[in-house]
C-alpha positions as CSV (number, residue, x, y, z in Angstrom):
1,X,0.0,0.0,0.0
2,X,1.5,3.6,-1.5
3,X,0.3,6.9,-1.3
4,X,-2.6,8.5,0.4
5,X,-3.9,5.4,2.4
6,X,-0.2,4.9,3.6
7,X,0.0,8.2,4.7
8,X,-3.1,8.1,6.9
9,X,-1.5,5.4,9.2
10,X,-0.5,6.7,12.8
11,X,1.6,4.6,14.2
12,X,1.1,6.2,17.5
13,X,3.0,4.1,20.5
14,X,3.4,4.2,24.1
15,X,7.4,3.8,25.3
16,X,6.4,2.1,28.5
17,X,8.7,3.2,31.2
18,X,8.9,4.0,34.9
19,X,11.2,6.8,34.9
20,X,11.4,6.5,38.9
21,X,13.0,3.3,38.5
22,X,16.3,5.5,36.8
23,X,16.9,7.7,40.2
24,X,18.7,6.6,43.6
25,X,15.9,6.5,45.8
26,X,13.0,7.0,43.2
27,X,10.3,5.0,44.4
28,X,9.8,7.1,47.2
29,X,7.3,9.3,44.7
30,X,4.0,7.9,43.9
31,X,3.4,4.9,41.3
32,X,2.1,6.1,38.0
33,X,2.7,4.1,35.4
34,X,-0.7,2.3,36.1
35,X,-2.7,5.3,36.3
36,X,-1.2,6.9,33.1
37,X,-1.3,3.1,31.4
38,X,-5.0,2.7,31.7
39,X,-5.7,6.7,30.5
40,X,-4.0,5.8,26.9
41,X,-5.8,2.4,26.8
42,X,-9.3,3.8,28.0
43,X,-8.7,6.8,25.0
44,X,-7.4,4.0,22.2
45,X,-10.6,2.2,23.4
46,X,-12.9,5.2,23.0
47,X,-11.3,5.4,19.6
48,X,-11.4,1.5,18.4
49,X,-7.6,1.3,18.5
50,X,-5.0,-0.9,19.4
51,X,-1.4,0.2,19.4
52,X,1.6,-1.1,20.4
53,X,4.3,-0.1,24.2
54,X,7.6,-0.8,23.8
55,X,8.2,-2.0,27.4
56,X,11.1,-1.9,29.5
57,X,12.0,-5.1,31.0
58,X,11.9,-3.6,34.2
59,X,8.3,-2.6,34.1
60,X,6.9,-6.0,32.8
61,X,8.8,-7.3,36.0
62,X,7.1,-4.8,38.2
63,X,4.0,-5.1,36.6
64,X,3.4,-8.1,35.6
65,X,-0.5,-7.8,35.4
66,X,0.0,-4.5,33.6
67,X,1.5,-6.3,30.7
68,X,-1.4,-9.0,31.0
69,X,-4.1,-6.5,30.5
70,X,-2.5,-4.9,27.8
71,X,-2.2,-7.7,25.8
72,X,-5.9,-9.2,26.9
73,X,-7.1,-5.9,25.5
74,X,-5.2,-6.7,21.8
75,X,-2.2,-4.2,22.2
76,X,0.8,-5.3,21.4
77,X,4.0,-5.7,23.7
78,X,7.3,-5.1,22.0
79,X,10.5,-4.4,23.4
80,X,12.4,-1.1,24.7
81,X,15.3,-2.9,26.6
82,X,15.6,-4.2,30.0
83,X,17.3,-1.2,31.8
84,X,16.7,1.8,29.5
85,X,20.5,2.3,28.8
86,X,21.4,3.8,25.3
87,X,23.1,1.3,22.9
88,X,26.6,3.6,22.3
89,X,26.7,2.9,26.1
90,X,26.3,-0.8,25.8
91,X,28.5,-3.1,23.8
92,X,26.9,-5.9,21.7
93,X,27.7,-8.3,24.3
94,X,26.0,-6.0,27.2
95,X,23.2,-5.0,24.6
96,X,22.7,-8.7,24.1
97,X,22.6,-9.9,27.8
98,X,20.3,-6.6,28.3
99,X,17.5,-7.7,25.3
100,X,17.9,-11.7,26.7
101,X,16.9,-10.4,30.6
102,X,14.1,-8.4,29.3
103,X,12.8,-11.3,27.0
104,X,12.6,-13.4,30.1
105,X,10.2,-10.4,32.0
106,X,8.6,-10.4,29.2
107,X,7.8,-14.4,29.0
108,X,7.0,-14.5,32.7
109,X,4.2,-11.2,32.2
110,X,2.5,-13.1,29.2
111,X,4.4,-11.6,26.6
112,X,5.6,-14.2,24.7
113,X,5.9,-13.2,21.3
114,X,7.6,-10.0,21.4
115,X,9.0,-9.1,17.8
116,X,9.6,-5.3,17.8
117,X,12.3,-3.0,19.4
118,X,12.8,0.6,19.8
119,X,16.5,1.8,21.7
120,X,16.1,4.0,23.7
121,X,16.2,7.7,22.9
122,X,16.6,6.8,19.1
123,X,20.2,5.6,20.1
124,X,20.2,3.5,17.1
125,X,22.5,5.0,14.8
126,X,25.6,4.6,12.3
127,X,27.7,4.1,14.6
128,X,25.5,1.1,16.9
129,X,24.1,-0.4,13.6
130,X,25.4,-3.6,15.2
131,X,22.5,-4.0,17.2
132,X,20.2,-4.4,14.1
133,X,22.6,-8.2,13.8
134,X,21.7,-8.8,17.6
135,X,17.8,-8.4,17.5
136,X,17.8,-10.6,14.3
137,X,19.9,-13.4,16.1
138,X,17.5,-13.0,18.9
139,X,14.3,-13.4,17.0
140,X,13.2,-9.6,16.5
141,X,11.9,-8.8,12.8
142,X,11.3,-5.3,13.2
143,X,13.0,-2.0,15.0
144,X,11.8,1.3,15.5
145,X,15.2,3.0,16.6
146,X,16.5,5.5,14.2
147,X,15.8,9.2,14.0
148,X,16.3,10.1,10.4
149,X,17.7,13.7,11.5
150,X,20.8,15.6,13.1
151,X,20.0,15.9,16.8
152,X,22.2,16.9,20.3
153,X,21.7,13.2,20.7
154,X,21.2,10.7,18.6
155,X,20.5,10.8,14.8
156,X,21.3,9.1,11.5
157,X,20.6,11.7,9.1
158,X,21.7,9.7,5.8
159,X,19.0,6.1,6.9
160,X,16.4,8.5,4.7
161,X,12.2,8.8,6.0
162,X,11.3,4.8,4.3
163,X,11.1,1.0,6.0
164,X,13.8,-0.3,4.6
165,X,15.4,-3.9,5.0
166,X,18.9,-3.7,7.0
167,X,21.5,-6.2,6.3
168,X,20.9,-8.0,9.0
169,X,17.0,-8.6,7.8
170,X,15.5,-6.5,10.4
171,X,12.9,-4.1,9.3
172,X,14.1,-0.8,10.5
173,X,11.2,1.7,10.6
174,X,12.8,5.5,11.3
175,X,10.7,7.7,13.7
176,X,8.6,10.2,11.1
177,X,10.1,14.1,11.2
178,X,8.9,17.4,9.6
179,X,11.3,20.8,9.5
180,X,10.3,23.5,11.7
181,X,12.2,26.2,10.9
182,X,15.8,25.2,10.6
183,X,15.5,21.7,13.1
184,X,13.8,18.3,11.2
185,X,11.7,17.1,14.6
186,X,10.1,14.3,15.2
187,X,6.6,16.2,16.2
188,X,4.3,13.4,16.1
189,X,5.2,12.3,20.2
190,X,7.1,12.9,23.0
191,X,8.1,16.6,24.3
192,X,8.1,18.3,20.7
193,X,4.2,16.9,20.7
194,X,3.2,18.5,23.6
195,X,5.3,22.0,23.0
196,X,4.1,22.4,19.4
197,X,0.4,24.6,18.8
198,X,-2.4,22.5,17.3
199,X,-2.8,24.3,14.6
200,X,1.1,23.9,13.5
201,X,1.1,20.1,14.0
202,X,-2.3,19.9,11.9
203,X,-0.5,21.6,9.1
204,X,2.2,18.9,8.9
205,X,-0.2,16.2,9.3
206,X,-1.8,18.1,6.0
207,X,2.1,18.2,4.7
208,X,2.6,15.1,5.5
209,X,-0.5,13.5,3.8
210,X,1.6,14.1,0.3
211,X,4.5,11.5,1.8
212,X,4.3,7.6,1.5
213,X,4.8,6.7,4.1
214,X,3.2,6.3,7.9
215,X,3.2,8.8,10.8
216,X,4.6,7.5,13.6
217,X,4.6,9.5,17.1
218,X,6.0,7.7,20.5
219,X,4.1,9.2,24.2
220,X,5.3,8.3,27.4
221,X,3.4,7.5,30.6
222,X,4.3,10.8,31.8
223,X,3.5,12.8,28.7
224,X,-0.3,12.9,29.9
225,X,0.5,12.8,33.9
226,X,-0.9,16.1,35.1
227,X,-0.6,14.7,39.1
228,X,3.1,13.6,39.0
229,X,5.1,15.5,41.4
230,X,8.0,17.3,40.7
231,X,11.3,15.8,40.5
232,X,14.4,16.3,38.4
233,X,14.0,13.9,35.3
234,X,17.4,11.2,35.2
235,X,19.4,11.5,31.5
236,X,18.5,15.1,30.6
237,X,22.3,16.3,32.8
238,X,20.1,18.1,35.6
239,X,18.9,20.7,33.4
240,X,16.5,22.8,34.9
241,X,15.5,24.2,31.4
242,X,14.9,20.6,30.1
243,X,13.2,19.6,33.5
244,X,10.7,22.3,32.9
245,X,9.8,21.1,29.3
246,X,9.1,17.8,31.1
247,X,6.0,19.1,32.3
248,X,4.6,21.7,29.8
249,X,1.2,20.8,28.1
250,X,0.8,17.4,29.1
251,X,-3.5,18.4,29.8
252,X,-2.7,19.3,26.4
253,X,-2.0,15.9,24.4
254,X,-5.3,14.0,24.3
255,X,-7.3,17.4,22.2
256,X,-4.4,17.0,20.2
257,X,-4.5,13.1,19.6
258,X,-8.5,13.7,19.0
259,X,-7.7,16.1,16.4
260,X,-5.1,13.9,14.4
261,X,-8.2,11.0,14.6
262,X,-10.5,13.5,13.5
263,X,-8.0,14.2,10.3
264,X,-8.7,10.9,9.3
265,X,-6.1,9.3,10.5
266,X,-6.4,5.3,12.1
267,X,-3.9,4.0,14.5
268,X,-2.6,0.4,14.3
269,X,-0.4,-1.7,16.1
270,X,3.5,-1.5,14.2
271,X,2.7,-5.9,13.4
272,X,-0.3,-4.9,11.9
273,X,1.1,-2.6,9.8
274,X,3.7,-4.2,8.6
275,X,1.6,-7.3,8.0
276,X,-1.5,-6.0,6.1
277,X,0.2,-2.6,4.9
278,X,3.5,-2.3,4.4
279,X,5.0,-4.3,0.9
280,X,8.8,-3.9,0.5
């Protein structure tokens, strides 16, 4: 499938994380990941939806009956490591050992088919393309990793905006991104999601209705947590600035999920997708 119909798939996602679990002495603030969990799944429902969380190991062994109810509801559970450590961090060994640990969370929550991967913080690049071999050898078909962009942190500018086949035989999908002003972001999720005005996301979504290819957006439990308390967020180097953008908007993100639905768009789990949709 080419063209329009392509176009109007939203391969929205939940990265399904307990950012708690990351800071010395972090689970003296309140659980949310529940709370926040069964908010996205009662709105997909609402919707007809099923999408897919790219869980970290950690959290399926926390939550086992989490991961249960997603997957009685139809989601699907693919993978986002077992610690949440960035792959230029990790060497293939550690990465492997890492992805096997989580597999086994995984198995014991239900999950027992889990074919789909996303690094975390797009830390898939050039430069850790040996990971694509690892997830092949350990039974993944697809990944979700690169950012197709320059970026202070991770990006692989030259993968291009298609699916393409890696060497390896995974099925590398690369997180969609749109140029505002002189930065290509990728505005479909996370922060840039909730800083961005409704009305300049809904003109790329018009923009992006001449591509061919999916839209694909990633959300976090957080992203929608408007009770969370205040804490400084680990991996962003204790930057006030960046801690602040942690919390901006997040009332804001389900009126803009409506709207993207009520462009026409239809969300679908990243196996589905690739089954029914996608021909390479």
């Amino acid at each position: 499938m080419k063209g329009a119909e392509t176009a109007k798939i939203y391969l929205f996602s939940i990265d399904l994380e307990d950012v708690r679990l990351w800071m010395k002495g972090g689970e003296q603030y309140k659980e949310r990941v529940p709370a926040n969990t069964h908010a996205y799944m009662n709105w997909l429902n609402r919707h007809g939806f099923k999408c897919t969380f790219f869980t970290v190991g950690e959290v399926a062994e926390k939550y086992p009956s989490l991961i249960k109810e997603i997957i009685s509801e139809g989601h699907e559970i693919a993978c986002h490591t077992n610690k949440h450590i960035t792959l230029d961090l990790q060497t293939p060994e550690e990465f492997r050992t890492d992805i096997e640990k989580s597999l086994e969370h995984f198995a014991r929550a239900g999950a027992m088919e889990v074919k789909g991967f996303r690094a975390p913080v797009f830390s898939l690049t050039e430069k850790t393309s040996w990971a694509h071999q690892v997830l092949y050898d350990l039974g993944f078909t697809y990944s979700t990793s690169v950012l197709p962009a320059k970026n202070p942190l991770f990006g692989w500018e030259s993968f291009g905006p298609e699916p393409k086949r890696t060497g390896s035989g995974i099925l590398e999908i690369p997180m969609t991104v749109g140029k505002i002003g002189p930065l290509n972001i990728p505005y479909g999720g996370g922060t840039y999601f909730r800083l961005l005005p409704k009305l300049l996301i809904k003109r790329k979504l018009q923009r992006h209705l001449s591509t061919q290819t999916p839209l694909l957006g990633y959300f976090h439990p957080y992203d929608i947590d408007t009770e969370q308390e205040r804490f400084m967020h680990p991996g962003i180097n204790n930057s006030m600035l960046y801690n602040r953008l942690m919390y901006v908007n997040r009332s804001s993100v389900f009126n803009k999920l409506d709207m993207i639905i009520a462009n026409g768009f239809s969300i679908h789990t990243y196996q589905n997708y690739i089954r029914n949709f996608l021909f390479l």
